[in-house]
N, C-alpha and C positions, 0 to 999 in steps of 0.2 A: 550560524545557520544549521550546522551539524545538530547543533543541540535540539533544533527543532525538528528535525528529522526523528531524532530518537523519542523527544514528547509524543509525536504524532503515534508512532509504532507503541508508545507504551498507552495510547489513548484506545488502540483498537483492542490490546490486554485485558484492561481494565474493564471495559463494554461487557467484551465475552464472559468477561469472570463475575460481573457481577448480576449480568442480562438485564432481567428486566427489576430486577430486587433494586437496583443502583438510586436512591435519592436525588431528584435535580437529572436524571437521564438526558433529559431534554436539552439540555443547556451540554451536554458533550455531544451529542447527535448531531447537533445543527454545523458544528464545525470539525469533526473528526475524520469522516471520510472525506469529503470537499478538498480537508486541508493537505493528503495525499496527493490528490490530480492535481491543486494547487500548486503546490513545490515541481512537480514535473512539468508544469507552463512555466513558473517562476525560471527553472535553473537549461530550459530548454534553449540548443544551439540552431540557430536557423541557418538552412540553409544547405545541410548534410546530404548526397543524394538517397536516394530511398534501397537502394537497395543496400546500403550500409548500414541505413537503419532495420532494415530488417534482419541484417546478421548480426547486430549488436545487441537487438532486443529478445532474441531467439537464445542467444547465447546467455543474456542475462536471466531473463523471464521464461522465458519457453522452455529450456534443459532443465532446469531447478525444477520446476513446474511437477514436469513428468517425471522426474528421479523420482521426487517425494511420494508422486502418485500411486508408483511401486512401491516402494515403502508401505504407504498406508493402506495400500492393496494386502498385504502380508498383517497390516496391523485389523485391518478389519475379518480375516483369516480367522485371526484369536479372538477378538471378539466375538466371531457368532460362532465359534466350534458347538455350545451347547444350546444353539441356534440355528442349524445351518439354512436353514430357509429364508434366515435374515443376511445372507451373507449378498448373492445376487442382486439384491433390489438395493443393498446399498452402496454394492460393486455399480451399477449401474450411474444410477445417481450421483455417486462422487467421480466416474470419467468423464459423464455428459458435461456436468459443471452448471455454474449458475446460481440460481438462490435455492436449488434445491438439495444443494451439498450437505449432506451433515456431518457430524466429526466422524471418523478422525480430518477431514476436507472440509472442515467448518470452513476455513476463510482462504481458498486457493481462487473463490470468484476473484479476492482483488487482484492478485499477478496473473490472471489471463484474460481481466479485462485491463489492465495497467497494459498489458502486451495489445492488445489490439486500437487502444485509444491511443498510443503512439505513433505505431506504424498509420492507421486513419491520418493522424496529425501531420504527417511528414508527408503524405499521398496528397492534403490539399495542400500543402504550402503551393505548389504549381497554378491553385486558381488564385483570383483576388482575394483580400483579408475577409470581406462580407458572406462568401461559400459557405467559408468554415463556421462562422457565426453563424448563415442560417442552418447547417448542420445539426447546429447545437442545440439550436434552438427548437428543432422538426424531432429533434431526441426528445428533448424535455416535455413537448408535446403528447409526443406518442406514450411517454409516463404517465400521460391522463388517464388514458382508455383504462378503463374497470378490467380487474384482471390483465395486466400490460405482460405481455410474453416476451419482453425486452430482458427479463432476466430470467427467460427460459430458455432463450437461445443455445447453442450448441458451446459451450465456454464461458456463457453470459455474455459472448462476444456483441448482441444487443444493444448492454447497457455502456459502450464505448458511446453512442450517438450521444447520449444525454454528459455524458462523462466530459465531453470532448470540452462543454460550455467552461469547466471548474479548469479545465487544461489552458485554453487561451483566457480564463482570466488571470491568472496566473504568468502568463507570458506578456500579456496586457499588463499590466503594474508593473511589470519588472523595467518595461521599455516605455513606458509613456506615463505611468503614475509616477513611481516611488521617483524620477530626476527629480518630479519639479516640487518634494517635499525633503528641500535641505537640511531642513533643521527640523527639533524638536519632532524626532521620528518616534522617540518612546513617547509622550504625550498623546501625541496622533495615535499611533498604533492601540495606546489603550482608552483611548475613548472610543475608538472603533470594534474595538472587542465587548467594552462594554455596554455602546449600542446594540450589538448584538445580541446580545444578553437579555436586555431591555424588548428586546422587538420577538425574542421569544418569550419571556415574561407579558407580553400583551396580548401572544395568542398563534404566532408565528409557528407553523407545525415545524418538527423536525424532520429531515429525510429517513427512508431507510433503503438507502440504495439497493444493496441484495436484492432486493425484493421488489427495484424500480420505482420506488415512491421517492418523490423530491417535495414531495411538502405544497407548498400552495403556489404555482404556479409563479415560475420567475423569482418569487418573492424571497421564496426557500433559499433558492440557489444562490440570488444575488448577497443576503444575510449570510452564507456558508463564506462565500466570497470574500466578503469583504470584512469579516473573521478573519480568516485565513490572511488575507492580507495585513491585519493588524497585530497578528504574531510574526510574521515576517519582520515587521519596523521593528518590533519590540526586541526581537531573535537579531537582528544586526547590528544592535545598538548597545543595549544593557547586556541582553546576553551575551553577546560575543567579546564586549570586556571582559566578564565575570570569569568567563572560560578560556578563557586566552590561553594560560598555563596547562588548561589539560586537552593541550588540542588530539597530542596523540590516544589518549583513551577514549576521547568523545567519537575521535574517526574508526576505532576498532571498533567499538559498538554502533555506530552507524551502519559497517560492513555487514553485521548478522541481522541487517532488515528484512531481506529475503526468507532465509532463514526463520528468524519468530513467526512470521506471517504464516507462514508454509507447515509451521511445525507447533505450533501451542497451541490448537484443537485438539488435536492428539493428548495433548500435555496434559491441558485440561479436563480429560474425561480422564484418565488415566490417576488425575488425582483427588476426582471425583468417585473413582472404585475404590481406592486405597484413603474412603471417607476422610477425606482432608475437603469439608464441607464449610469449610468457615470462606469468607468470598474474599475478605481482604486477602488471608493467607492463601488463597489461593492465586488471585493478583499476584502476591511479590513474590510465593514462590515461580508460577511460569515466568514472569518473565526473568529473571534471576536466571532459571537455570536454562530458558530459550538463549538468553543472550552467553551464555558459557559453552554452549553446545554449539552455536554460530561463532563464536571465536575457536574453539578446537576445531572446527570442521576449517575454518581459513588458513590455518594452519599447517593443512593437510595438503597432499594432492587432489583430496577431493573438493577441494575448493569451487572449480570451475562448473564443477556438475551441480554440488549440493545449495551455490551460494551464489553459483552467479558472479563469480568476484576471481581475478587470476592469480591463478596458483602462487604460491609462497616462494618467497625469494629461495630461500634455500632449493627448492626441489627444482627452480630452473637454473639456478647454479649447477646442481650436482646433474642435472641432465646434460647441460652445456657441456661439465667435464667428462662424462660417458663419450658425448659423442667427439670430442676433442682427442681422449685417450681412444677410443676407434679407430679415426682416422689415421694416428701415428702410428697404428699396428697392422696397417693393410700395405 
């Protein structure tokens, strides 16, 4: 399942780097974002009080969030030095959040609506299971209205309502689908991918969330859906044979999810000035050196700020023994 965690992350790469140049778009759109809020319904624990959820999600998503922000606050600094008038409006822009970010915050919408569609998540578990579904559904809705200000909101925090729907279906499969499909999980899983496929090949629009479009009402969502669920069979079954042996390198690079996300907008323009204009090579170099940059940073003390992820054995070791040798000196 790790492995698809890392597919998904290397799906949102590929998108940015190739935009809208990318052949077959359409057929990555329909299940790329979906398949995100998917995995966090998929792998979601019920039942957790909420205000644990809000310190876990804050700590994961929220701190990283805003470190980078400053970062890219300083990165957008150099950028308009021989602009400085472009400096403000896009200082602006990249702290409001939303679909209006552009790099170096190209893509900070998804972890501070990843952050708000959780904590939402965990606030209704309290009513019955239908709340949350009409929730999702009054989100998806409000994605109609022409010009939808759902991903102008203050974080895009917004486009959590709509979000919410790809959240519980995701937690839905996990506890009421995928038991009662014991066998022959990769057959299932890829006929339903490539239903998918099929029902966008007929005319089935793509979402583009950012920007609050889900595509044609329900239709969109449920296709992203039930995509995402057929990577899921396909990721617990073949895949997770195939990678059995590299469980520990598939889990380090899973750990710099945050990280790419937060950090290969930057990358991206950045290898866009120093004309590295070809899009494949632009693809594998970000992610290549996103994901070496989030394994150095895990490594660090700066782990918990920059990634979201706790500090490295060694530095709570050697903190342990600081405050151990303290105490035997007092």
């Amino acid at each position: 399942m790790d492995v698809l965690r890392i597919v998904s992350i290397a799906a949102v790469v590929l998108g940015h780097s190739f935009g809208p140049r990318l052949a077959g778009g359409e057929y990555l759109e329909i299940w790329r974002m979906p398949l995100f809020f998917f995995l966090t319904g998929y792998f979601w624990t019920r039942g957790r009080p909420f205000a644990h959820e809000l310190r876990a999600r804050w700590q994961a998503l929220a701190v990283p969030y805003l470190a980078w922000a400053v970062l890219m606050s300083a990165a957008a600094w150099l950028w308009t030095r021989d602009t400085p008038d472009g400096f403000w409006p896009l200082m602006a822009t990249g702290w409001y959040g939303g679909s209006d970010q552009e790099p170096p915050w190209w893509a900070f919408w998804f972890i501070s609506v990843l952050f708000f569609v959780t904590v939402l998540r965990r606030w209704l578990e309290r009513f019955p299971a239908w709340v949350a579904w009409a929730v999702s559904l009054a989100g998806l809705a409000l994605g109609l209205v022409p010009d939808s200000m759902l991903g102008r909101t203050p974080f895009g925090a917004g486009l959590a309502l709509p979000c919410l729907f790809f959240v519980l279906a995701g937690e839905h499969f996990r506890y009421r689908v995928q038991p009662r499909i014991p066998r022959h999980r990769t057959l299932v899983g890829l006929t339903v991918i490539g239903l998918g496929l099929l029902a966008v090949r007929l005319g089935v629009a793509p979402p583009n969330i950012k920007f609050a479009g889900f595509g044609d009402f329900l239709v969109t969502p449920v296709v992203g859906a039930a995509m995402a669920a057929g990577f899921v069979l396909v990721s617990s079954t073949v895949v997770e044979r195939l990678t059995r042996g590299a469980s520990r390198a598939v889990n380090a690079v899973v750990r710099t999810g945050t990280v790419v996300v937060l950090f290969h907008g930057w990358l991206l323009q950045t290898l866009v000035d120093l004309d590295v204009l070809d899009d494949a090579a632009k693809f594998v170099l970000t992610l290549l050196i996103s994901w070496a940059v989030g394994i150095l940073l895990n490594a660090t003390p700066l782990a918990p700020v920059l990634s979201g992820t706790p500090a490295p054995d060694w530095w709570t070791r050697w903190r342990a023994r600081r405050r151990g040798h303290r105490r035997d000196h007092r």
